[in-house]
C-alpha positions in Angstrom: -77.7 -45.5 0.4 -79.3 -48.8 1.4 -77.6 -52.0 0.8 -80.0 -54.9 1.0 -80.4 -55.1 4.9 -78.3 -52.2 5.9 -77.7 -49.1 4.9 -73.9 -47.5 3.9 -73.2 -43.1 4.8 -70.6 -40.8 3.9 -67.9 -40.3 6.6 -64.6 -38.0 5.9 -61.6 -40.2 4.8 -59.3 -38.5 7.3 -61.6 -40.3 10.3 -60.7 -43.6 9.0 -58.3 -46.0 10.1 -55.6 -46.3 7.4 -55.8 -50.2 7.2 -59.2 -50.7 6.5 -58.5 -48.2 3.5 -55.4 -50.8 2.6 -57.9 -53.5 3.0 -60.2 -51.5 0.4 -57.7 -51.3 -2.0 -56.0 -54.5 -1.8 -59.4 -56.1 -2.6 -59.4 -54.4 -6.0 -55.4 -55.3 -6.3 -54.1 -52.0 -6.5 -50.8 -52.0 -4.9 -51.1 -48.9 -2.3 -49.6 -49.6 0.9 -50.7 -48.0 4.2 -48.1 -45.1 3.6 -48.9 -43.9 0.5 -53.3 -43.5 1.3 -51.6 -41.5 4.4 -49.8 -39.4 1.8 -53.2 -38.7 0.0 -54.9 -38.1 2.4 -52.1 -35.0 3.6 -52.8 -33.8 -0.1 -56.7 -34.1 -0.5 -59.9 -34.5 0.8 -62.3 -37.9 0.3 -65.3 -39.7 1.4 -65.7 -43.5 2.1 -69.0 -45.4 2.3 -68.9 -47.1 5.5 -71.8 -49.4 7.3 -73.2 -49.3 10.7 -70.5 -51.3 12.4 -67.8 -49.2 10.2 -66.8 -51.6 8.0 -65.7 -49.4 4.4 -67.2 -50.5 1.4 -66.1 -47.7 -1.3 -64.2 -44.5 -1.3 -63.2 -41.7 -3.4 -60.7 -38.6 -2.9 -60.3 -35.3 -4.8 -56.9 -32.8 -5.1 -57.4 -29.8 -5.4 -54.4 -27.7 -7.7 -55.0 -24.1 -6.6 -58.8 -22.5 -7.3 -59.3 -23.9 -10.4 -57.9 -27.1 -10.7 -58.4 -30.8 -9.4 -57.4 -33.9 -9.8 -59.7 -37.1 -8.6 -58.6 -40.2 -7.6 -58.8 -43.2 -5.3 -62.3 -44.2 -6.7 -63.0 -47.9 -5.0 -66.0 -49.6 -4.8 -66.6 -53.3 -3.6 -68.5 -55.2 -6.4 -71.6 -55.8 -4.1 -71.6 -51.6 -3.8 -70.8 -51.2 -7.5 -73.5 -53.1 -8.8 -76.1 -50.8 -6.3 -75.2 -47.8 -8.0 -72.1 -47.0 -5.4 -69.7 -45.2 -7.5 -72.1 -42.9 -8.8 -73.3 -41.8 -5.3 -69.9 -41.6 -4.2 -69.1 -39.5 -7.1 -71.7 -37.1 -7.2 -71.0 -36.3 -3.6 -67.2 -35.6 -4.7 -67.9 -33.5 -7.5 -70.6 -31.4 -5.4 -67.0 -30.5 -3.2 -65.3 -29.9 -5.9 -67.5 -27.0 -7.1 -66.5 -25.9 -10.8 -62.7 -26.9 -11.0 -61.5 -27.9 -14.1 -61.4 -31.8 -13.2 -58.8 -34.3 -14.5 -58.6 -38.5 -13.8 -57.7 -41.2 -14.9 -60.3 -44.0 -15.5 -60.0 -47.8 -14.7 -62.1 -49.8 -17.6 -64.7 -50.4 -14.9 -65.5 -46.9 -14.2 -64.9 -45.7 -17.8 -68.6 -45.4 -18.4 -69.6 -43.3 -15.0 -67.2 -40.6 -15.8 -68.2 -40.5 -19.5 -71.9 -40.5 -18.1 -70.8 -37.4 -15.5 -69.7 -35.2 -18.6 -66.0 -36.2 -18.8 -64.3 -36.0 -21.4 -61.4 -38.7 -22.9 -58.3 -37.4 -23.6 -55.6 -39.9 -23.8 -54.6 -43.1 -22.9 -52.0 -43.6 -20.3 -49.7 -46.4 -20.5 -48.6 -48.3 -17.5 -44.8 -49.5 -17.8 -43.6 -51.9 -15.0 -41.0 -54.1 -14.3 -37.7 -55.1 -12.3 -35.4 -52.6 -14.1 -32.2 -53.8 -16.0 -29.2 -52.2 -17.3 -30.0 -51.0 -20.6 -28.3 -50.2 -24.6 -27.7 -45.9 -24.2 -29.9 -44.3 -26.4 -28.4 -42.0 -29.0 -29.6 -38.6 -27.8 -26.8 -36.2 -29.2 -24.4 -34.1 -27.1 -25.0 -35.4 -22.9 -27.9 -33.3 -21.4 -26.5 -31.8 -18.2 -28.7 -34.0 -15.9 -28.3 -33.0 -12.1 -29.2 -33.2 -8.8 -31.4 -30.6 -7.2 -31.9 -30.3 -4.0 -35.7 -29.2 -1.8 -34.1 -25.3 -2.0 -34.3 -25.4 -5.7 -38.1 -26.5 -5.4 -39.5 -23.0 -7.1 -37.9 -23.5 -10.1 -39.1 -27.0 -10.2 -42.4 -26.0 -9.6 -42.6 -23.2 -12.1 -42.0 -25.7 -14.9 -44.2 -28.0 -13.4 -47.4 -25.1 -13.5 -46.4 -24.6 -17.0 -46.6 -28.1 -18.3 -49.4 -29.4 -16.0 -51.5 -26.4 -16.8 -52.2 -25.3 -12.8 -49.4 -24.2 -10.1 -49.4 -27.5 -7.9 -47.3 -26.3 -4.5 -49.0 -28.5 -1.9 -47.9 -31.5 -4.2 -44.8 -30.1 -4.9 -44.2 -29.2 -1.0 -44.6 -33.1 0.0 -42.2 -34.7 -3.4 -39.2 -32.5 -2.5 -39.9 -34.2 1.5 -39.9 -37.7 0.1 -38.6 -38.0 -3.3 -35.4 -37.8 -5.4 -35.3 -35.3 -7.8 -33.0 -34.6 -11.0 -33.4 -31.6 -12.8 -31.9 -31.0 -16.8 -30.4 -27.6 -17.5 -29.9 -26.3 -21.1 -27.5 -23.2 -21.3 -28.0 -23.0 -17.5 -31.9 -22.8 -17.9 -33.8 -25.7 -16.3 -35.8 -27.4 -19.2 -36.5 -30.6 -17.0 -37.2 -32.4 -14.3 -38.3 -35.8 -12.7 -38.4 -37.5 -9.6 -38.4 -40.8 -8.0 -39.8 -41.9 -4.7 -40.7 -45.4 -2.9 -44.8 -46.1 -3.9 -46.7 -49.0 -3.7 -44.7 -52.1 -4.9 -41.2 -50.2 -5.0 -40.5 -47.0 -7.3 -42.5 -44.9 -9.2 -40.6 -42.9 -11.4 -42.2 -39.7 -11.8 -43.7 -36.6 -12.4 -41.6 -36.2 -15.4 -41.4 -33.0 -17.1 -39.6 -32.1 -20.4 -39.4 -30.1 -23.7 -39.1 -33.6 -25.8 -38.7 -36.8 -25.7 -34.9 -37.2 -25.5 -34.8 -34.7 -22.8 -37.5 -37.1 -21.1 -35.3 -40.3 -21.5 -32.1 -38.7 -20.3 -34.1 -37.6 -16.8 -35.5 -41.2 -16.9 -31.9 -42.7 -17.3 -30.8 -40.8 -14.5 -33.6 -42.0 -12.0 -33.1 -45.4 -13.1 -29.2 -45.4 -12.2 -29.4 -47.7 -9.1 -32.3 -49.3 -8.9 -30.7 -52.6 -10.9 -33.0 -55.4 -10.1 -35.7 -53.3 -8.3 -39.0 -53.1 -9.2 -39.8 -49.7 -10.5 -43.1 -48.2 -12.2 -43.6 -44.8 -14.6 -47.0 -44.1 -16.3 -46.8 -42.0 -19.4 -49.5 -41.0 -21.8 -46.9 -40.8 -24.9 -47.6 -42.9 -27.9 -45.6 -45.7 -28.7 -41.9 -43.9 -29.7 -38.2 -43.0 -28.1 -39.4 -42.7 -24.1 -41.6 -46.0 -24.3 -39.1 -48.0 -26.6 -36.7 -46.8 -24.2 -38.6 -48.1 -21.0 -39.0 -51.4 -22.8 -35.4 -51.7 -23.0 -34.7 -51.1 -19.5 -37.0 -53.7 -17.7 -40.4 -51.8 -17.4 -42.3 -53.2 -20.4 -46.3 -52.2 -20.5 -48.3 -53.6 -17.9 -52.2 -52.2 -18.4 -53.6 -49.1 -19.8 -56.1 -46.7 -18.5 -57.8 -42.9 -19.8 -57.4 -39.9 -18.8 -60.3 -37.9 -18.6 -61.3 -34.4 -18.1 -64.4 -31.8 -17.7 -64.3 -28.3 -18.1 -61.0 -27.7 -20.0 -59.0 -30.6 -22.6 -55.4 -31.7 -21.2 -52.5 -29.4 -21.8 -51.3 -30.3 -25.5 -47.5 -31.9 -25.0 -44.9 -31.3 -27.6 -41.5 -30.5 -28.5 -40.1 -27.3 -27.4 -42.4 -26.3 -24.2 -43.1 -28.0 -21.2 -45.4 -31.2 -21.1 -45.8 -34.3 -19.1 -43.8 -37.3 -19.8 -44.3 -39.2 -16.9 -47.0 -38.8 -14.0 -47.1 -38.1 -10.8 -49.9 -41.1 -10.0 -53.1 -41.8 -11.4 -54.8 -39.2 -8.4 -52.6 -36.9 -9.0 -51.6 -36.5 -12.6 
C-alpha cells in the first residue's frame, strides 16, 4: 500500500516489538498495556502495517476457536492510514487467513461501516460498564447460589460450559485464563451452571468471561468477583439489555462508559436466555 511518499507492508505481529504495538494503541486511547498485546499475541495470529524504517501504522489480529470458529480483534489504524483505505487492506488480508470460519467482533463506530461492507452481520450491542467499584445494596436473588472457588484442575468443566454458551470449544483461551485469572464457579444441586473470572487488564480488572443460565445467577458470580476490589477500578462488557445484571453493575460503581456492536459472518450469535448457557459478560472485545 503506498502512503503519499512511502509505501506501508504486512509484517507478522509476533516480529514486532511490543511497545510500538502500545504506542499504536495508546494513540487510539485504548487502554492495553504492553502485557495484555503479549497475551494476544500467545492466543492469535495478526499483521501490522509497518513503513520502511519500521515504524507501525495499523494492525489487526484474528483468534481462532477450534476449525470453525474465530474471533477478530485489535483492528488499529492511524487516521492518516484510515483515510487511505488502511483498514480495509489490513482486513482483507486477515480474513484471507481466516479461511471460512464462522467470524465474530466487535465493532468501534469508526469501523462499523468496513465490516458491514465485508458481509458482517449486527447482532447486538455490547455495553461497556466501568468504574472504581463500591460496596453495593444485595440484590434480592432468592435462596444463596453456592458461588465457589475453582481451582485450574477443574478447568474442563469450565470449559464445557463455556463451548456450550459461546457456541465453539475455546481451550487455548481457556488454557491461558485459568494461568492468570481468578475464577468462581456456581453449582446448582452439585452441577456447575456458572462461571466467571477476573484477571488484571488494561486499566485494572476486567471482570469476565461470565457464563450463566440467567440473570440472577450472572449477578451472584459478579458479586463474588467484585468482593475485594473496593475502590479499584474494574471493567465487564455485557451485551444484556438494560435489566437486573446492568442495574446491578450501576449500583456497584461500574456505570456505562461507551457502547460498541457485535458483529458476525457465517452464522448469528448464540441466542442467550434463561435456563441454558449464554454470555453475560465477555471475555474482551477480541476475544468474545
Amino acid at each position: 500500500m503506498r502512503l503519499k511518499s512511502y509505501e506501508l507492508a504486512t509484517q507478522d505481529i509476533a516480529s514486532v516489538d511490543v511497545e510500538a504495538l502500545h504506542a499504536l494503541s495508546l494513540g487510539v486511547e485504548w487502554p492495553h498495556r504492553p502485557g495484555d498485546w503479549d497475551a494476544f499475541r500467545s492466543l492469535g495470529h495478526g499483521i501490522v502495517a509497518q513503513d520502511e524504517i519500521g515504524r507501525v501504522f495499523g494492525s489487526a489480529m484474528w483468534f481462532p476457536h477450534g476449525e470453525e470458529c474465530a474471533t477478530i480483534g485489535m483492528v488499529i489504524t492511524t487516521p492518516r492510514v484510515q483515510a487511505q483505505g488502511g483498514g480495509r487492506w489490513m482486513m482483507d488480508r486477515i480474513l484471507l487467513q481466516c479461511g471460512d470460519r464462522r467470524l465474530i467482533l466487535n465493532s468501534t463506530r469508526a469501523a462499523y461501516r468496513l465490516y458491514v461492507a465485508l458481509g458482517f452481520v449486527p447482532q447486538a450491542t455490547v455495553s461497556q460498564h466501568q468504574g472504581y467499584a463500591t460496596p453495593w445494596a444485595a440484590p434480592v436473588l432468592g435462596p444463596d447460589p453456592a458461588v465457589e472457588a475453582i481451582a485450574p484442575a477443574g478447568l474442563g468443566e469450565v470449559a464445557a460450559l463455556d463451548a456450550a454458551a459461546f457456541g465453539a470449544a475455546r481451550p487455548r483461551l481457556m488454557a491461558h485464563l485459568a494461568g492468570t485469572a481468578e475464577i468462581r464457579g456456581l453449582r446448582r444441586d452439585g452441577r456447575l451452571v456458572g462461571y466467571g473470572m477476573r484477571r488484571a487488564f488494561g486499566r485494572g480488572t476486567v471482570i469476565g468471561p461470565v457464563v450463566a443460565e440467567s440473570e440472577a445467577d450472572a449477578v451472584a458470580l459478579v458479586a463474588s468477583l467484585l468482593t475485594g476490589l473496593d475502590g479499584r477500578f474494574v471493567r465487564l462488557d455485557t451485551r444484556q439489555p438494560p435489566g437486573l445484571l446492568r442495574s446491578f453493575l450501576e449500583s456497584a460503581g461500574l456505570a456505562l462508559f461507551d457502547t460498541t456492536k457485535t458483529l458476525t459472518r457465517g452464522a448469528p450469535l448464540p441466542v442467550v436466555e434463561p435456563g441454558r448457557p449464554g454470555i453475560y459478560g465477555l471475555t474482551a472485545h477480541a476475544l468474545s
